[in-house]
N, C-alpha and C positions, 0 to 999 in steps of 0.2 A: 467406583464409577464405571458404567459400563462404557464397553470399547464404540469407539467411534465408528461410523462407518463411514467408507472413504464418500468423499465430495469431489465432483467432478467438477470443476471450472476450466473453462474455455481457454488455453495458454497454458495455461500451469502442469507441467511432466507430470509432477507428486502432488499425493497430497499430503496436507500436513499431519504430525505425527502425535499419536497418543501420549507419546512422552511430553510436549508441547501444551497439549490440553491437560493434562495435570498441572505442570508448573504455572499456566496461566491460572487455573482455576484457586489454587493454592496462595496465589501472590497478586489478586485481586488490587487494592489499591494501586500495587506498582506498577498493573498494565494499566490501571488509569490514567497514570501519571504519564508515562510513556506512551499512551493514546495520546497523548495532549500536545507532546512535541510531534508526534507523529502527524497530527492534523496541521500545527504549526508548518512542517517544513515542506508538506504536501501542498499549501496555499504560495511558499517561498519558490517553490518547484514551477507550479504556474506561472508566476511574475519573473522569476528568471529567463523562461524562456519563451515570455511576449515582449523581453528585452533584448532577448539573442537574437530573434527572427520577428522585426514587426515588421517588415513588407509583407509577412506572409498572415493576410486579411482574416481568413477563416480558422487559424490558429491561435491567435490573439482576441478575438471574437471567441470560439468555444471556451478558451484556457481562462476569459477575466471570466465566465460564468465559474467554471471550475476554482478559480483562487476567493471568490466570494463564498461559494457554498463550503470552501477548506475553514474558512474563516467564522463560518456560523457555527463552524462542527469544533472547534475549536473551542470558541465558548463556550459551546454544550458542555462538553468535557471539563471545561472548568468551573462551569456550574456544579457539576457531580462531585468537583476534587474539593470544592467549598463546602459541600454538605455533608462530606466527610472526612471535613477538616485536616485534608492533607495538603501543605503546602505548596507550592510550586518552586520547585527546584529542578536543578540538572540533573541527569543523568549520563551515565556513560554509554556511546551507541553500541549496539551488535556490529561485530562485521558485515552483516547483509550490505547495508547500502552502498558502504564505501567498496565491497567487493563489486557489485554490480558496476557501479560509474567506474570502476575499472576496465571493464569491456568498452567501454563506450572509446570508439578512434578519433582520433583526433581532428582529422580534418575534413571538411565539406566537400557534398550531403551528404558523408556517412557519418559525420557527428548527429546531424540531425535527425537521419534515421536511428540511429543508436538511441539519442535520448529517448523519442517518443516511447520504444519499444520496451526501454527499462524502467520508463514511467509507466508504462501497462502495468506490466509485471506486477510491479510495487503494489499497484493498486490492485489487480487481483487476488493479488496475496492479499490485501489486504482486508476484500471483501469477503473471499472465505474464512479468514481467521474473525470477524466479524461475528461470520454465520455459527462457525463454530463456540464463538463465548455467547451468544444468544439462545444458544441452543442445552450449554452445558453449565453455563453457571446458575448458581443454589437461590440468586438474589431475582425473584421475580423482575422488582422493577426495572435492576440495570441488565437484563436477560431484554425488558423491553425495547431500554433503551436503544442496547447494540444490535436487535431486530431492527429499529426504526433507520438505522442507518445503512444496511446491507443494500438497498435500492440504489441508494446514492454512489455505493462505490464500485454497483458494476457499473453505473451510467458513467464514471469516470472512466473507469478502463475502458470501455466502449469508446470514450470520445479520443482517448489516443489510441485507438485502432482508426477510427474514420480518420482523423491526421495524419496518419503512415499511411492510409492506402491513399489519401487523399495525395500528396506529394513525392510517392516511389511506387513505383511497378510495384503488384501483386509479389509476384514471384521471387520478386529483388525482396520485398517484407518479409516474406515470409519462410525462406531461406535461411535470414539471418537470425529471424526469430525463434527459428529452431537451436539453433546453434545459444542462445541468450537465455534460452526457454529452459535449456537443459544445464546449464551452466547455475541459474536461480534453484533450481532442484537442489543439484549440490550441493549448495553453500548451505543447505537446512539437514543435512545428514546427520551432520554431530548439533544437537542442542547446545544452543548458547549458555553458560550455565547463570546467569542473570536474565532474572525473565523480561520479556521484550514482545510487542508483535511481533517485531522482525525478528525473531529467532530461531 
């Protein structure tokens, strides 16, 4: 396989790591599978937090667009897991996310700032690892598939960047996000040894 060349996304310290792109390319079905809860919980993500904060008009208006389009991608994905006849089951998560919402403070508006900014993240990560199995995997079609959706998950990260600058100062965002920005780098240092998006 030849070596990747790094991806620059907008937020993101690192990029992701050659070791990553092998274990994903390798174990094909079970980033299926684990796309599928990952699309899952990215729709759960939106609706939890047009339930934390619904006075806040334009957040609940962008987020039900975002929990619907998590929810078509979802299916999508389960389309793919049907047609090759891999069941739906659990899995065990990576550390990534539960380390991330560990940053997040507890009290307001720095919870809120927190979420949107580790909801970015997620999602940037998530459109480059995307970009990357569209790019590197053997299987034409599902190569197109995860092309077809790369659009979609910068327009998410996008939409919780408008939300965070929309409700805290520039400077106040973007401080913290360095600090959050750099802390998601690290937690992808050592490969997760079960493959995962988020690993």
């Amino acid at each position: 396989m030849a070596l990747a060349k790094p991806v620059t996304i907008k937020y993101l310290k690192q990029s992701t790591s050659q070791a990553w792109i092998e274990q994903a390319i390798t174990n094909l079905d079970i980033i299926l599978l684990d796309h599928s809860h990952c699309e899952r919980k990215a729709a759960s993500v939106a609706l939890n937090l047009m339930f934390r904060y619904p006075s806040s008009a334009k957040l609940v208006k962008m987020l039900t667009a975002i929990a619907r389009e998590e929810l078509e991608h979802f299916d999508q994905v389960n389309q793919w897991l049907e047609r090759r006849n891999i069941p739906l089951a659990p899995l065990n998560s990576p550390p990534y996310g539960a380390a991330l919402n560990s940053q997040v403070r507890r009290n307001e508006p720095e919870r809120m700032l927190d979420l949107l900014l580790v909801y970015g993240l997620i999602e940037a990560r998530s459109h480059e690892r995307l970009g990357l199995l569209a790019n590197y995997c053997p299987e034409p079609e599902l190569a197109k598939f995860y092309r077809s959706l790369m659009a979609s998950e910068a327009r998410h990260y996008g939409v919780y960047w408008i939300l965070v600058t929309t409700y805290f100062e520039q400077e106040k965002v973007e401080n913290r996000l360095e600090e959050l920005a750099r802390f998601e780098s690290e937690l992808l240092i050592n490969l997760h040894p079960e493959p995962r998006i988020h690993s």
